[in-house]
VEXDRENPA-352213 format. One line per 4 residues: number of its first residue (from 0); their letters; for each residue z negated, x negated, y negated of C-alpha. Coordinates in Angstrom, 3 decimals, always signed. Layout:
N
NUM) a) Z,X,Y | ...
# end
This chain:
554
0) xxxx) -26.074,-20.263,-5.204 | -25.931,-22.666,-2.133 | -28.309,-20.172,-0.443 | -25.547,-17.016,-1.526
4) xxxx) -22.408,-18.831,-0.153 | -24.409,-18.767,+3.557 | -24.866,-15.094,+2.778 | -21.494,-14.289,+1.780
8) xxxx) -20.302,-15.458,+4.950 | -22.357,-13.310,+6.513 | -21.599,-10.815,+4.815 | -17.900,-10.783,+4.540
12) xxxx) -18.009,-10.511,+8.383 | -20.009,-7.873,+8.439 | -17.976,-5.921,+5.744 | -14.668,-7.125,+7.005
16) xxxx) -15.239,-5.871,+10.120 | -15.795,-1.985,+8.527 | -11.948,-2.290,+7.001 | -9.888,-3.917,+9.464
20) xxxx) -10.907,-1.737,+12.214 | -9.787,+1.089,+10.211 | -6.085,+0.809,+9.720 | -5.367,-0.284,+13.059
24) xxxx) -6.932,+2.275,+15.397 | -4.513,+4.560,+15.452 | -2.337,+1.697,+17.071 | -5.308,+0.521,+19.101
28) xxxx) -5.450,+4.144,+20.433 | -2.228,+5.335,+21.016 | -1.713,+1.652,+23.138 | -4.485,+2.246,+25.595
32) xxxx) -3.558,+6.258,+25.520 | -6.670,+7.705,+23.700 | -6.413,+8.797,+20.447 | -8.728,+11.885,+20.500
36) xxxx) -11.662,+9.591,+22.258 | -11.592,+7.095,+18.878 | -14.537,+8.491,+17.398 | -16.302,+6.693,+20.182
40) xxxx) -15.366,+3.290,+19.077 | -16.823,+3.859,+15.917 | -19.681,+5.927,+16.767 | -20.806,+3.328,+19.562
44) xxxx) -20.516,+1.031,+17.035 | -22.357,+2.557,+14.578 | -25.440,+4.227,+16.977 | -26.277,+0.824,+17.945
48) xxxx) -26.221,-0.760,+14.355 | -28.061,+1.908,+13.399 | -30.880,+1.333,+15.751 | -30.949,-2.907,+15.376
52) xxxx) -30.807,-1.937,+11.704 | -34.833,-1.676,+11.341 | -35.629,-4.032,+14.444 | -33.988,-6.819,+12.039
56) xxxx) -36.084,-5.355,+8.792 | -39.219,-5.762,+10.683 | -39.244,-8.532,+12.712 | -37.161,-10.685,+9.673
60) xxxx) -40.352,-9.616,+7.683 | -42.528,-11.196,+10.497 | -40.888,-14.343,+11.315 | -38.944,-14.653,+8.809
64) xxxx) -35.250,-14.062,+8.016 | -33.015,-16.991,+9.277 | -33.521,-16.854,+13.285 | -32.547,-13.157,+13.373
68) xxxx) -29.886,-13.776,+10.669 | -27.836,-16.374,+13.237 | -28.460,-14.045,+15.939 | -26.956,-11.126,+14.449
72) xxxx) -24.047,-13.434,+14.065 | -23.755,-14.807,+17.482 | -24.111,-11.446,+18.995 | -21.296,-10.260,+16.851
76) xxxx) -18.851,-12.813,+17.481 | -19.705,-12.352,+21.555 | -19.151,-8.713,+21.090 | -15.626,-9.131,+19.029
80) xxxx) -14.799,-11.509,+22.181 | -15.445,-8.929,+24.553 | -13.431,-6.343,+22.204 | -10.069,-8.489,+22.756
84) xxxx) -10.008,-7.588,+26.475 | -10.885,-4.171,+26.577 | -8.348,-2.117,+28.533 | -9.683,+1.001,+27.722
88) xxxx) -10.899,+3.087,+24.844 | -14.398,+3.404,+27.216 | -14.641,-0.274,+27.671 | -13.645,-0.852,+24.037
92) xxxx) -16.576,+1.638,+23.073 | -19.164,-0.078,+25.281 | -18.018,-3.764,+23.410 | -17.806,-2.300,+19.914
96) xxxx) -21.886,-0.915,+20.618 | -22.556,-4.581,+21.883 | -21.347,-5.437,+18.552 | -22.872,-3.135,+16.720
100) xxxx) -26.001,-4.877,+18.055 | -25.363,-8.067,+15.699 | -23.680,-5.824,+13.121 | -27.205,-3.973,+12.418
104) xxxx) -28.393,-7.696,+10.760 | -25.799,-8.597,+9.202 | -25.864,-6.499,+6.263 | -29.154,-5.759,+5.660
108) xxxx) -30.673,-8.997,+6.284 | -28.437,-10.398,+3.997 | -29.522,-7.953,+1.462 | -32.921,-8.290,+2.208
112) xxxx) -32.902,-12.160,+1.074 | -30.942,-11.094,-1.657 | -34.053,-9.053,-2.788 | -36.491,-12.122,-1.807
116) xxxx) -34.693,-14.094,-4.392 | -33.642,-12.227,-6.994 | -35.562,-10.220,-9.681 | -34.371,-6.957,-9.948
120) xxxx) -33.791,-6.797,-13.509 | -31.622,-9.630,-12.834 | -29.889,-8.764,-9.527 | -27.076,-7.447,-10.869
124) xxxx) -25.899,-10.501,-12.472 | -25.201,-11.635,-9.061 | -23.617,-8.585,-7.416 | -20.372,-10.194,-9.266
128) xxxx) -20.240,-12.357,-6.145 | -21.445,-10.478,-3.132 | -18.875,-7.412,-4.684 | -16.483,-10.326,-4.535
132) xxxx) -17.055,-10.473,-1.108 | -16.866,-6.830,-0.641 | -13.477,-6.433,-2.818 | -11.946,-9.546,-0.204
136) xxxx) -12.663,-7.715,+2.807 | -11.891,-4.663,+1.420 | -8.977,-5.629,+0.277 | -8.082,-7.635,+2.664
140) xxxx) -9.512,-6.376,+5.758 | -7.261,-2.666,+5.569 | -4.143,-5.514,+5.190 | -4.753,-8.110,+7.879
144) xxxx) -5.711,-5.132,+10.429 | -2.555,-3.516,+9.786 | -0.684,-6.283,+9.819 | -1.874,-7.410,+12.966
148) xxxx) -1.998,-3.757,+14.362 | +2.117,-3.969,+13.350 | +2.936,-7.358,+15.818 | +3.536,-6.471,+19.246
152) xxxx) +2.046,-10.063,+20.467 | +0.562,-12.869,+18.711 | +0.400,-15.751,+21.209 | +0.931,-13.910,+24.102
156) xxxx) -1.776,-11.349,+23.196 | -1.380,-7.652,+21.950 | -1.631,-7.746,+17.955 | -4.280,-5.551,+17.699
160) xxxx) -6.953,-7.217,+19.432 | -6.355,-10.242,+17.130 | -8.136,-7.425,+15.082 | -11.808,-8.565,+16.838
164) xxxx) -10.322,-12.325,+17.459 | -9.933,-13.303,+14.052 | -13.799,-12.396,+13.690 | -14.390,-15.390,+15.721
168) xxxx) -13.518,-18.784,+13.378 | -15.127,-16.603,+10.329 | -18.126,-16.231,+12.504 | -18.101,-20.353,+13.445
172) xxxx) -18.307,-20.800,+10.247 | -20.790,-18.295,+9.039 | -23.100,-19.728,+11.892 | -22.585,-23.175,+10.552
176) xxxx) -23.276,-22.279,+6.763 | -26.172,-20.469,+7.608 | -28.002,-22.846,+10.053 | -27.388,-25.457,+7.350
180) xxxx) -28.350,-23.858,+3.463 | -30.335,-20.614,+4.356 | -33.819,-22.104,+3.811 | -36.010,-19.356,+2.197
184) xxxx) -39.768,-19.794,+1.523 | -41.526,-17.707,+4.467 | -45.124,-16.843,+5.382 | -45.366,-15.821,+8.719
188) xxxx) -47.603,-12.630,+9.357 | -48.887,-11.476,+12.592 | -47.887,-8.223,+13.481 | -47.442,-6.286,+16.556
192) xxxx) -43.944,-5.671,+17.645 | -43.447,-1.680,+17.650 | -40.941,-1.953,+20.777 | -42.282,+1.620,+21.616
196) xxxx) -40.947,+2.654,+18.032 | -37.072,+1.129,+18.519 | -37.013,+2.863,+22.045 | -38.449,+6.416,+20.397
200) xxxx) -36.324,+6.341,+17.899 | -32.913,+5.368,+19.814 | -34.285,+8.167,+22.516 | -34.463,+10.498,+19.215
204) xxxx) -31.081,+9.089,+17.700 | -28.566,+9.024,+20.013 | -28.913,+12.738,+22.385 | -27.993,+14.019,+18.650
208) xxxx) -25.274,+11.843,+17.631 | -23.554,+12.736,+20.988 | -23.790,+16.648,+20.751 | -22.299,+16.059,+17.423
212) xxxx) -19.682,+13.792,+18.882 | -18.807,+16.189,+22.140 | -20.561,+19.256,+20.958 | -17.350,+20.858,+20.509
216) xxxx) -15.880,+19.980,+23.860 | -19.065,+20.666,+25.733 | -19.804,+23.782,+23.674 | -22.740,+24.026,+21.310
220) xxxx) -24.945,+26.161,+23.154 | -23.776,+24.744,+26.755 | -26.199,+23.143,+29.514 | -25.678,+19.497,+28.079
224) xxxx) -25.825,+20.326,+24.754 | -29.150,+22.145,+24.597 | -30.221,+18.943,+27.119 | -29.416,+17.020,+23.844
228) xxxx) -31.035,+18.867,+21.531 | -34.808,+19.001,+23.506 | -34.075,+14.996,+24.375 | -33.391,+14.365,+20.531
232) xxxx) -35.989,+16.844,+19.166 | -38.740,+15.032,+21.860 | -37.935,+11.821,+20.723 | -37.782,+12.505,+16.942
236) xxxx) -41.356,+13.584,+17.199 | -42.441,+10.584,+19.306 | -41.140,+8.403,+17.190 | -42.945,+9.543,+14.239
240) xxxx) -46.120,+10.158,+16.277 | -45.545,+6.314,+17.374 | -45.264,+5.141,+13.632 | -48.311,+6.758,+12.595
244) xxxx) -50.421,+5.237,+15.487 | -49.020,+1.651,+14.790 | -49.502,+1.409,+10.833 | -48.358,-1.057,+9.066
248) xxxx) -47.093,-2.627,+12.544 | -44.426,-0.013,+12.844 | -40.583,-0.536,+12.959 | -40.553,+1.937,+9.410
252) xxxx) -44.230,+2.339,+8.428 | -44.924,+5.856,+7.529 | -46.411,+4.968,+4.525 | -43.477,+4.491,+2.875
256) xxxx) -42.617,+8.073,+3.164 | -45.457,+8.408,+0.674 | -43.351,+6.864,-1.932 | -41.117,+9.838,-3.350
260) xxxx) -38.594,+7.422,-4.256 | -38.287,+5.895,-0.914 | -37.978,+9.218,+0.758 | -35.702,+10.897,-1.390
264) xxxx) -33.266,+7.752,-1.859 | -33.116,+8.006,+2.522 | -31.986,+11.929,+2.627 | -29.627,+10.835,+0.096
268) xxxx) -28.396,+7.742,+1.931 | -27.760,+9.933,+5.047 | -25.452,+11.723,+2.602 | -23.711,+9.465,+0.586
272) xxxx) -22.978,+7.535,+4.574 | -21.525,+10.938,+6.184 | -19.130,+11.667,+3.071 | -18.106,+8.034,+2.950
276) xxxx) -17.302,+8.021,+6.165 | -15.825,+11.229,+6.182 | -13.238,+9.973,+3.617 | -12.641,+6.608,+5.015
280) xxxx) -11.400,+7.631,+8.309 | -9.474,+10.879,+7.296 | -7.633,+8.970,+4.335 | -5.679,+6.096,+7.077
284) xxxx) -5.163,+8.861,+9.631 | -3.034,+11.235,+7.080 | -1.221,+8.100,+5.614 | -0.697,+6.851,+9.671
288) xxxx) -0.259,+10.148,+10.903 | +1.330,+12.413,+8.233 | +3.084,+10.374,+5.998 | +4.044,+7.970,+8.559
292) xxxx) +3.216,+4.584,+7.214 | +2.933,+1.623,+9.328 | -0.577,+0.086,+9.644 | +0.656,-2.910,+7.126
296) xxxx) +1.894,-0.161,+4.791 | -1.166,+2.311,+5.211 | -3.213,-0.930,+4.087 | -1.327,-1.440,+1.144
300) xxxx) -1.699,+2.414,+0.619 | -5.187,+2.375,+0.539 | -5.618,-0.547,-2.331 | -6.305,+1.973,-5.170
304) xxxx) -9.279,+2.945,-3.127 | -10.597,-0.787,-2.885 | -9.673,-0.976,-6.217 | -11.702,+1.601,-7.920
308) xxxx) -14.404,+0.884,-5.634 | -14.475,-2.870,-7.036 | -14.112,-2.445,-10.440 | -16.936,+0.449,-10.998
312) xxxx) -19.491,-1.562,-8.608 | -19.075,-4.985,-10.821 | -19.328,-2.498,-14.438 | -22.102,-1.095,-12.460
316) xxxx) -23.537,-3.976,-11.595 | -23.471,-5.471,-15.636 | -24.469,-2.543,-17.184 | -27.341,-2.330,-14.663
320) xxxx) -28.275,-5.931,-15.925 | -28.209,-5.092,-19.426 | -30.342,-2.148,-19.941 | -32.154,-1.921,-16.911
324) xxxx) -31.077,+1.732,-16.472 | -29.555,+2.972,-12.829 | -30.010,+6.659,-12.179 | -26.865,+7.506,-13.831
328) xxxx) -24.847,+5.734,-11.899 | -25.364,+7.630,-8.391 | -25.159,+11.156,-10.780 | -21.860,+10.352,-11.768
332) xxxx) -20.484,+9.111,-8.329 | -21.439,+11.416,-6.326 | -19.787,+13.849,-8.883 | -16.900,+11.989,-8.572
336) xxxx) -16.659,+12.079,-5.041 | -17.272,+15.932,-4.554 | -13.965,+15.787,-6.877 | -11.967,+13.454,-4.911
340) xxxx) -12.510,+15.310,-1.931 | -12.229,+18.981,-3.086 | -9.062,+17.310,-4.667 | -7.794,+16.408,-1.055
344) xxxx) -8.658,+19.657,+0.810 | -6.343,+21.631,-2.229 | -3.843,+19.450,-3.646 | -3.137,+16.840,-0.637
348) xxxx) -0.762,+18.592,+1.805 | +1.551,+17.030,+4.307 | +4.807,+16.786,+2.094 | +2.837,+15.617,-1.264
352) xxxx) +4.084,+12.728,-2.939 | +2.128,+9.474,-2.268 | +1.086,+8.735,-5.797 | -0.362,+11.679,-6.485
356) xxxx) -2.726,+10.741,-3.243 | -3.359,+7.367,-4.672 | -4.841,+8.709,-7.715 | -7.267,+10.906,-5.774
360) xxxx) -8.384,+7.638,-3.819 | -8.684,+5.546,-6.704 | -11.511,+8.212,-7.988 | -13.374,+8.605,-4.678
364) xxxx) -13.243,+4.733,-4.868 | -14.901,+4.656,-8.074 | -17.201,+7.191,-6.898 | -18.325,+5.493,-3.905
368) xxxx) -18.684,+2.271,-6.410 | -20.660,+3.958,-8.617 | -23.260,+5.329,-5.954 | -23.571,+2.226,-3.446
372) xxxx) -25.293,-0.623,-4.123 | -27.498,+1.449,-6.778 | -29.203,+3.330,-3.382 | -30.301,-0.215,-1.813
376) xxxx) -31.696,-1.405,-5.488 | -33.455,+1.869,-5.872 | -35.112,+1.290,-2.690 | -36.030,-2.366,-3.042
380) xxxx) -37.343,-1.877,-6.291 | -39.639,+1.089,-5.843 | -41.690,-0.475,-2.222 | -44.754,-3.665,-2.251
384) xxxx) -42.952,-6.687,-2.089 | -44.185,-7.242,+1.519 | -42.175,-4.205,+2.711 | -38.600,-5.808,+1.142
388) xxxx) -36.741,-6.217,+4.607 | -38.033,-3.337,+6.147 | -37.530,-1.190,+2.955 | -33.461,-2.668,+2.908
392) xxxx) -33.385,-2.264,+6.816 | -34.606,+1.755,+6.145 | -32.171,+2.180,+3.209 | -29.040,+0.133,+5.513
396) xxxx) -30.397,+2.386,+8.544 | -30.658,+5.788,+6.946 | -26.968,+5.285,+5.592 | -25.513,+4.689,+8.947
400) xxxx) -27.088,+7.505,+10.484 | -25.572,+9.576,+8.139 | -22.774,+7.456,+8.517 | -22.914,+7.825,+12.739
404) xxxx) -23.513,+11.980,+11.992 | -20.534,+11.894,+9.761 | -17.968,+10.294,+12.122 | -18.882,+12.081,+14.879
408) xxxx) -18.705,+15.234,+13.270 | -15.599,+15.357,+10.952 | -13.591,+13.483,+14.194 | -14.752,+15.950,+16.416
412) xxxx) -13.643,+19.048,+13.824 | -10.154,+17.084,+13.263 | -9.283,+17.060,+17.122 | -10.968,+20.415,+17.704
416) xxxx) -9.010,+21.663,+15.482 | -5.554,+20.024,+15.520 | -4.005,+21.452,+18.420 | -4.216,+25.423,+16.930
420) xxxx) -3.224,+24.025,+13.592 | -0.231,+22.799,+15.252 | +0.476,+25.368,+17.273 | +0.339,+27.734,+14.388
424) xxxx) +2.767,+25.633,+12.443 | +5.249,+25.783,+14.730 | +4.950,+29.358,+15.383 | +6.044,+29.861,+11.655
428) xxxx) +8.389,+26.953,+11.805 | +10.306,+28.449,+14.510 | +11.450,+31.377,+12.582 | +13.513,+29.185,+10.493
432) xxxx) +16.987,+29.007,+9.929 | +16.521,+24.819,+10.357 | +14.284,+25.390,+12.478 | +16.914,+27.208,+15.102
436) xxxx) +19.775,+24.960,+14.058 | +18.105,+22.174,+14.827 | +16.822,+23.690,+18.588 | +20.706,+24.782,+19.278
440) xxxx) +22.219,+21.307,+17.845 | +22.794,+19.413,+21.321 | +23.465,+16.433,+19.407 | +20.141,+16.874,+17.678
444) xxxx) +17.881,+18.575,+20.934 | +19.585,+16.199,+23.079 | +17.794,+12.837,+21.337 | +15.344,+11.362,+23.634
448) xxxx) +12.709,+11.097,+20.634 | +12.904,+14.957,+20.642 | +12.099,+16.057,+23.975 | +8.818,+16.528,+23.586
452) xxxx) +9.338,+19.039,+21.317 | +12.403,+20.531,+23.091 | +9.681,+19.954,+26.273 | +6.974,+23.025,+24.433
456) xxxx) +9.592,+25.149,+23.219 | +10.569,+25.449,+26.538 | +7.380,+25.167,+28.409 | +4.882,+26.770,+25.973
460) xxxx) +1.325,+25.551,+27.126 | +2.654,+21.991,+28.889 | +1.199,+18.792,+28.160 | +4.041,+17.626,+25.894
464) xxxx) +3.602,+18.440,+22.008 | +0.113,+19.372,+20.896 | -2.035,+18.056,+23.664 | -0.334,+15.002,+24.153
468) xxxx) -0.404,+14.364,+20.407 | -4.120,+13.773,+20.877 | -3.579,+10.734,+23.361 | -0.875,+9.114,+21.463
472) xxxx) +0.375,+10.095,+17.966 | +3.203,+7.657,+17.850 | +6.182,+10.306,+19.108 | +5.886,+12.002,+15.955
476) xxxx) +7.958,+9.405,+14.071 | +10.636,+9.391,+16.714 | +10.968,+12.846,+15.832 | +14.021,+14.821,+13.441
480) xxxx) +12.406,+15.349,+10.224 | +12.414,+19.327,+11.074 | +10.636,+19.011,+14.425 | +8.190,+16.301,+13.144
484) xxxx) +7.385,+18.686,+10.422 | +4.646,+21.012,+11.794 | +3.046,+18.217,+13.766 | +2.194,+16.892,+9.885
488) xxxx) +1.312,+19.936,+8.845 | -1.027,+20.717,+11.500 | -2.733,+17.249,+11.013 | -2.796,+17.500,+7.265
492) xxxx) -4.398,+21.085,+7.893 | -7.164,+19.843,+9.833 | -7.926,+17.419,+7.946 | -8.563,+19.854,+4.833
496) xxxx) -11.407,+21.477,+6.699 | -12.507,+17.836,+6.950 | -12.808,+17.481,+3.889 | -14.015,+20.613,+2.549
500) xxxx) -16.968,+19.874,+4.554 | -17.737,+16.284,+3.055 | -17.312,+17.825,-0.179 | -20.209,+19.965,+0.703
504) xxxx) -22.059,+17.116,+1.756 | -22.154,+15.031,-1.051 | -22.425,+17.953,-3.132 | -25.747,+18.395,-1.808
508) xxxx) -26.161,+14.798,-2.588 | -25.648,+14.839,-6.339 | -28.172,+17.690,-6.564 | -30.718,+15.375,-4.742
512) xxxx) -29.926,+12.593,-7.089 | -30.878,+14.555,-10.143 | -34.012,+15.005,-8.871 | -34.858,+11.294,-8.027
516) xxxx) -37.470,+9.331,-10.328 | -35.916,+6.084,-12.588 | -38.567,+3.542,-11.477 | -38.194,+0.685,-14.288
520) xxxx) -36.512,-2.677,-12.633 | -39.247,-5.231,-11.566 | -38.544,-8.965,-13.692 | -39.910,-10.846,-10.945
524) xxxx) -38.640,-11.701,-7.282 | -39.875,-10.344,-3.997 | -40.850,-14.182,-3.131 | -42.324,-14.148,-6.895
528) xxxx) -43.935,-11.173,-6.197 | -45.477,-11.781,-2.817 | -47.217,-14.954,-4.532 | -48.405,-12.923,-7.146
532) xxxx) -49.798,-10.289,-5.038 | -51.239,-13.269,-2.644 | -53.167,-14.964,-5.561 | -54.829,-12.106,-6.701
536) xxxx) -55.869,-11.457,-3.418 | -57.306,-14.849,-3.182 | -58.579,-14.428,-6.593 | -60.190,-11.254,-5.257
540) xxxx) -61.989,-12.892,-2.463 | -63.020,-15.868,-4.632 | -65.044,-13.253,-7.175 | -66.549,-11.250,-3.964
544) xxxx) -67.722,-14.407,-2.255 | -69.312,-15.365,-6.276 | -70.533,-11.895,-6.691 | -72.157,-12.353,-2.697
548) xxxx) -73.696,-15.100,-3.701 | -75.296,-14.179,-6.860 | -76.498,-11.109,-5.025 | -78.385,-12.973,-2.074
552) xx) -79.875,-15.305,-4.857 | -81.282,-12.959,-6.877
# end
């Protein structure tokens, strides 16, 4: 338990820092006048943790866990320092991937000594109080970051970048925690360090995350594109040529690809990351957007989400404990989630009452819930003890790539798409009787907050309206309710194709999970299980060196 609160720290900054990011970009983008270039806050963000993700498996499995475990914290309290400054959405970008650099430990190191302690079998009856920990910040984290995102200044400073500042005392403290109680057993093996493998795999990783990110912009088959595609391609098959000349030395031994469980439990964490992701971000932009709420509100919105997430995770968690049975879990969630979001691409339009949205993100919380944490236990429980923090690193690694894919990709269909979903809307808006009245009321036209609308009637294909909607959002509420109208509508639009495409996704994710093997939950430890495994070795060599000896004496 002393050994858990350090983690929980850890950990709550780490999760904290996924949900209080979330309600408040909007504001964060419309204030430094780049609301379509967002995705690249979170995808910098994200590429980076992706990439430290198995650098911390590997080397924590080396050296041990605690000296890479305080300096994924240090590096992402620096990088939430830098974040307060930033003056533009590029700058913020480049400080978010600093960030990202710690953020790729925290998580998955924390798991990872989680495994080294815990049984298995027995895991679960913890996950009450690391899902504790996630329920806090995911509760909390949508509430303080809109909050925040609400104040013009706090102190003198802009309210949103107390978003990243208030990562700093919570980061104090999870450095102090951890330097004192996080004491775990280690023994040190030496191993080369597969540098070549982290630089293959980021020269592999990151020409593909940006054609999906600007693909659409650039065009798909356009010079820098298909530059992206060979760069990506190259480095995808250096990097696995790399692993297979390093062995057990490399960043994610190949080997482990020989387990079916481990490779089918990855494709399905690159999955389960792009829908979740896919959800997550759409859900605060239509309640920002569309329906208007403030960042405080939109986090109070999204509390059925949180909600249903919690509560299936800890009956997940118990039941888990009790009969030592998992695979059904991750059947039924992702079931659930295809639901929730097939739910939101038909039922969920721009004028539909907020509880009957609520109810479609309590289930994809419980869906998400559901799938989760059973991925990571899958994983741990099927590799050799010696492979834990690698095998949590792969598992936290494969679901951020999927996650990384998934941002850039439904972003980059929403804005792609917005401005001719808008555009349309108003062409069959204007056609209206209230429509008209409203255009001829001087008293109405006249309003400051509705010259940009006024602005493209007259000018059709000026800046105003559609295009500048993609810079900063925030007119639309200024707006009469008629002229406001189709700028919802186009949003809410888009955002169906968004979804309709992670509903595809993790459809293709519960077929994968039928198929996966139920490995029965290991009763012992990974620390347990290491000493096992290192006394029979010993008790190996002890019998040879008899048997030797026997041999020469005869």
């Amino acid at each position: 338990m002393t050994i858990l609160s350090g983690l929980m720290i850890g950990m709550f900054l780490a999760a904290l820092d996924q949900t209080i990011v979330s309600t408040a970009i909007r504001t964060i983008a419309d204030d430094l006048h780049g609301l379509s270039q967002q995705a690249w806050t979170t995808t910098a963000y994200l590429i980076t943790s992706t990439i430290a993700t198995p650098l911390y498996g590997k080397l924590s499995d080396m050296h041990g866990r605690k000296p890479y475990f305080l300096a994924a914290i240090s590096i992402f309290v620096t990088g939430s320092i830098a974040c307060t400054f930033a003056t533009s959405m590029i700058e913020l970008a480049a400080f978010r991937a600093f960030q990202g650099l710690g953020a790729g430990g925290l998580m998955s190191l924390a798991l990872a000594i989680i495994g080294d302690i815990v049984p298995p079998r027995e895991r679960a009856r913890y996950q009450g109080y690391i899902l504790a920990v996630f329920a806090t910040s995911s509760v909390l984290g949508p509430l303080v970051g809109g909050f925040l995102a609400g104040q013009s200044t706090i102190l003198g400073i802009a309210g949103w970048r107390w978003v990243f500042l208030v990562n700093v005392p919570i980061g104090m403290v999870a450095l102090v925690v951890v330097a004192k109680v996080l004491n775990v057993p280690h023994t040190r093996r030496s191993h080369r360090i597969d540098w070549w493998g982290a630089v293959t795999i980021a020269l592999g990783v990151v020409p593909l995350l940006l054609v999906a990110e600007q693909g659409q912009s650039w065009g798909w088959l356009s010079g820098r594109s298909v530059a992206c595609y060979v760069i990506g391609v190259a480095g995808v098959v250096a990097w696995i040529l790399v692993e297979r000349r390093m062995g057990d030395a490399a960043l994610i031994p190949m080997r482990l690809f020989g387990n079916k469980v481990f490779s089918q439990t990855s494709v399905l964490s690159v999955l389960v990351g792009m829908g979740m992701f896919g959800g997550m971000l759409m859900i605060p932009q239509y309640l920002q957007i569309v329906k208007g709420a403030s960042p405080t509100k939109s986090g109070l919105l999204m509390l059925p989400l949180m909600l249903g997430m919690m509560s299936a995770s800890i009956a997940t968690g118990q039941l888990t404990s009790r009969t030592g049975r998992y695979k059904i879990f991750p059947v039924i969630g992702t079931a659930l989630l295809v639901v929730a979001m097939l739910l939101f691409h038909f039922e969920v339009q721009w004028n539909t009452p907020l509880l009957e949205t609520m109810v479609f993100m309590l289930l994809f919380g419980i869906g998400l819930g559901l799938t989760m944490q059973t991925l990571t236990l899958s994983v741990q429980n099927a590799v050799p003890a010696k492979d834990m923090g690698v095998a949590t690193a792969s598992s936290t690694f494969f679901r951020q790539l999927g996650a990384t894919a998934g941002t850039a990709i439904f972003l980059s269909v929403l804005f792609s798409t917005v401005g001719g979903k808008i555009n349309n809307a108003f062409t069959a808006a204007a056609k209206t009787p209230q429509f008209q009245q409203a255009l001829n009321n001087p008293a109405i036209a006249g309003k400051a907050g509705n010259q940009p609308v006024v602005q493209m009637i007259q000018h059709p294909g000026s800046s105003s309206g559609s295009a500048s909607v993609l810079s900063d959002s925030s007119f639309i509420q200024k707006l009469d309710a008629v002229f406001a109208a189709p700028f919802k509508q186009g949003f809410a639009d888009s955002m169906h194709l968004v979804f309709l495409l992670g509903a595809g996704v993790m459809a293709l994710a519960f077929v994968l999970v039928l198929f996966i093997k139920e490995v029965p939950l290991r009763s012992v430890s990974g620390i347990q299980a290491q000493a096992q495994a290192q006394a029979q070795a010993a008790a190996a060599a002890v019998e040879k060196a008899a048997a030797t000896r026997e041999a020469d004496a005869s």
